[in-house]
C-alpha positions as CSV (number, residue, x, y, z in Angstrom):
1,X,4.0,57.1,-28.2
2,X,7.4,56.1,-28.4
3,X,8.9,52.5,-28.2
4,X,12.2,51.9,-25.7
5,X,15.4,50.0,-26.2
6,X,13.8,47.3,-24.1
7,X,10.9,47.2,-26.6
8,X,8.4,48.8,-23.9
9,X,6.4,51.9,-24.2
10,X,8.4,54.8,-23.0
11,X,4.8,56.8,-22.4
12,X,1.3,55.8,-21.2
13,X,-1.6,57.9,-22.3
14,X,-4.6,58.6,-19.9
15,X,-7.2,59.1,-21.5
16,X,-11.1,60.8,-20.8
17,X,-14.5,60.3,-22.3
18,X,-17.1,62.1,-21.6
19,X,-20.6,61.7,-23.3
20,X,-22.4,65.7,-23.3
21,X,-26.6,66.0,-24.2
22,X,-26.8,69.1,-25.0
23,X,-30.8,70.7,-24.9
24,X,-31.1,74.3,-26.5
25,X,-34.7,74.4,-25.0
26,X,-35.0,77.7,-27.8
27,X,-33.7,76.2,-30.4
28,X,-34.7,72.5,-30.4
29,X,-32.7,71.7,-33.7
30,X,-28.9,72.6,-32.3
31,X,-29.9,69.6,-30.0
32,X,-27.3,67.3,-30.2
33,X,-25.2,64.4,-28.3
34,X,-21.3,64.2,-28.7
35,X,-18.6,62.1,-27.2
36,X,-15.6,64.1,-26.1
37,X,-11.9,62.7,-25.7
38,X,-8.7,64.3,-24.6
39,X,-6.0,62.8,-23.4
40,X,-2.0,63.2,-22.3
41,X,1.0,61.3,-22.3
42,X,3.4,60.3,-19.3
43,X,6.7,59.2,-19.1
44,X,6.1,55.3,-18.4
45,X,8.7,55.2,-15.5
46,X,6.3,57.3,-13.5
47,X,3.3,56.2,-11.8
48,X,-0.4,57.2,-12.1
49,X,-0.7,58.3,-9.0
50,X,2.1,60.6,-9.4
51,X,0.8,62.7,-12.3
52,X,-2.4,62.2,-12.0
53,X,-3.9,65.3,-11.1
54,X,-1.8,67.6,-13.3
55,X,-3.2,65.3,-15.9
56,X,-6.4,65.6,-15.2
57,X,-6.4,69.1,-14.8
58,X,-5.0,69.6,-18.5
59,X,-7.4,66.4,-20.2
60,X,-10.8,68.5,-18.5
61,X,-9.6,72.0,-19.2
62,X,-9.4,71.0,-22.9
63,X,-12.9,69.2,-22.4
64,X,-14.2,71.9,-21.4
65,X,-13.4,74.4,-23.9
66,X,-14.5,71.7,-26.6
67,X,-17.9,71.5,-25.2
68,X,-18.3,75.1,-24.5
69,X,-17.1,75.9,-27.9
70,X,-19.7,73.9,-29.4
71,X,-22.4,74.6,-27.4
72,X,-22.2,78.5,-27.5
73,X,-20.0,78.8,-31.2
74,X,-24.0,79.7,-32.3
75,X,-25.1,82.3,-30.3
């Protein structure tokens, strides 16, 4: 993030959590529960609504491959 003349935020970050329980019904002990965050930054003189979906398409893409990652990464 990066601080303007006017002493504002020149970006706002959106940010995702996601909580993932994870079950290996085979293998009981790679069990586990994990939060996952992503996130991207936005010029602050554009609204939410604006960049929103492009956002959100990047922040669960990289989500996703973090959960699949670690729930396959033992197979």
């Amino acid at each position: 993030m990066s601080i303007g003349q006017d002493s504002y935020s020149a970006e706002t970050k959106l940010t995702v959590t996601i909580n993932v329980r994870f079950t290996n019904n085979q293998k009981p002990e790679d069990d586990f529960e994990k939060k996952y965050v992503a996130f991207q930054a936005f010029d602050s003189n554009r609204m939410i609504t604006d960049v929103q979906d492009e956002l959100l398409t990047t922040i669960i893409e990289d989500i996703t491959d973090n959960i699949y990652n670690d729930t396959v990464a033992k197979w």
